[in-house]
N, C-alpha and C positions, 0 to 999 in steps of 0.2 A: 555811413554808420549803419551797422545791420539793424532790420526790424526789433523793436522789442529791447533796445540796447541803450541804456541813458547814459547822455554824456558829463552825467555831476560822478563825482569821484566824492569820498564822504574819508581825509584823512584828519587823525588825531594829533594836536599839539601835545609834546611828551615833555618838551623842556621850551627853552630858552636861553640862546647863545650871548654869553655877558662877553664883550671885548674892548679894548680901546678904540672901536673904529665906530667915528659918530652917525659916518655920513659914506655913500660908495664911494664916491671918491676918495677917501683916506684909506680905504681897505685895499690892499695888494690883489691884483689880476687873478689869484694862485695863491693857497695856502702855503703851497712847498717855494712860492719867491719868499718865502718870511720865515721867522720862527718866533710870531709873537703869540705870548700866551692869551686864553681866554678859558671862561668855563661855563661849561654845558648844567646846568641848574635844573634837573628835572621836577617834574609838578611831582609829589609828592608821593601820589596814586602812582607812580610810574619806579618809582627809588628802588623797588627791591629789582628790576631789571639791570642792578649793577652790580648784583652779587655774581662772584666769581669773578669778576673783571679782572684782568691782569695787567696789574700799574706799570709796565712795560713794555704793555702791546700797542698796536696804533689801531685806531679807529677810524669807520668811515662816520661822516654826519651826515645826515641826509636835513636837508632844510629847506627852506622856502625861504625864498626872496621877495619876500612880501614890498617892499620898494621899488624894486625892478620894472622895468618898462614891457610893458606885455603885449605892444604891438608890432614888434623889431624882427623881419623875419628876412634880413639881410645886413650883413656883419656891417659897418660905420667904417673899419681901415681894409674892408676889403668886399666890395660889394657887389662883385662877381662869386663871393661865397654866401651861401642862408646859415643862417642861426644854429641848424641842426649840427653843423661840420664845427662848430665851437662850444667850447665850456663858458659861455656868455652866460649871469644871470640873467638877462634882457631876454626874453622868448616868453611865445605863448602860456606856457605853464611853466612858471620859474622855480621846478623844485633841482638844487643843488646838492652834488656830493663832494664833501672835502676828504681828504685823507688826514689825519693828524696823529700827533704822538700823543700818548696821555703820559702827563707828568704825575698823576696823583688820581686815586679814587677815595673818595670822600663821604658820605653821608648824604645822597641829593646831588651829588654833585662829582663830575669828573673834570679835571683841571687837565687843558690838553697846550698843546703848541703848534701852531701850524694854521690859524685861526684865517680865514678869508670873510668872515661876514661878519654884517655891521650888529654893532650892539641891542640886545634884542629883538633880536633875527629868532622866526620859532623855529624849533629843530621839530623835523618828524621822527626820526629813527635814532638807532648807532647801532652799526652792523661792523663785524670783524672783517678783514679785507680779506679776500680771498688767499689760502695760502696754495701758492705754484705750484709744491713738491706733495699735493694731494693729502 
């Protein structure tokens, strides 16, 4: 770490991911292995960042895996690979990005499909995917 360079990072809880998945285990590997719904419930302070939202775009969620095992720095079904070469929540610093469909933009609240994290999972962000054709 260079001089003078702290290694606390200081990110904002913006929402809260509601889904049916109680537990990691019950949540699919992969939001795109599923198409179950969940919805992203922002704090309040954060609601008017859904204005303009386009209830037929997909969004990325960026989250934390606040359950996730944080000292995992070689894959479990393959352990001649590290952490880094997978979308594992399991790693050092377990912030996750899903890709989803959003079914609905609502008041607070975006109603998506494609949901991989367990039920009140904090979400950090929602960023548009990148579009290829510039």
């Amino acid at each position: 770490m260079p001089a003078g360079r702290s290694t606390d990072v200081d990110c904002t809880v913006t929402g809260t991911a509601r889904t049916p998945f109680g537990s990691t285990d019950e949540a699919p590997r992969q939001g795109a292995e599923g198409d179950t719904e969940g919805v992203i419930e922002l704090d309040p302070a954060y609601a008017a960042g859904l204005d303009g939202f386009d209830p037929s775009a997909d969004v990325l969620v960026v989250w934390y895996a606040d359950r996730a095992d944080r000292d995992v720095l070689r894959l479990d079904r393959n352990p001649d690979r590290g952490v880094f070469t997978s979308r594992s929540p399991a790693r050092p610093t377990p912030v996750c990005l899903t890709r989803c469909s959003v079914v609905a933009v609502e008041p607070e609240r975006l109603r998506v499909r494609g949901v991989d994290m367990v039920d009140g999972t904090p979400v950090l962000d929602l960023k548009p995917p990148l579009d290829p054709t510039g």
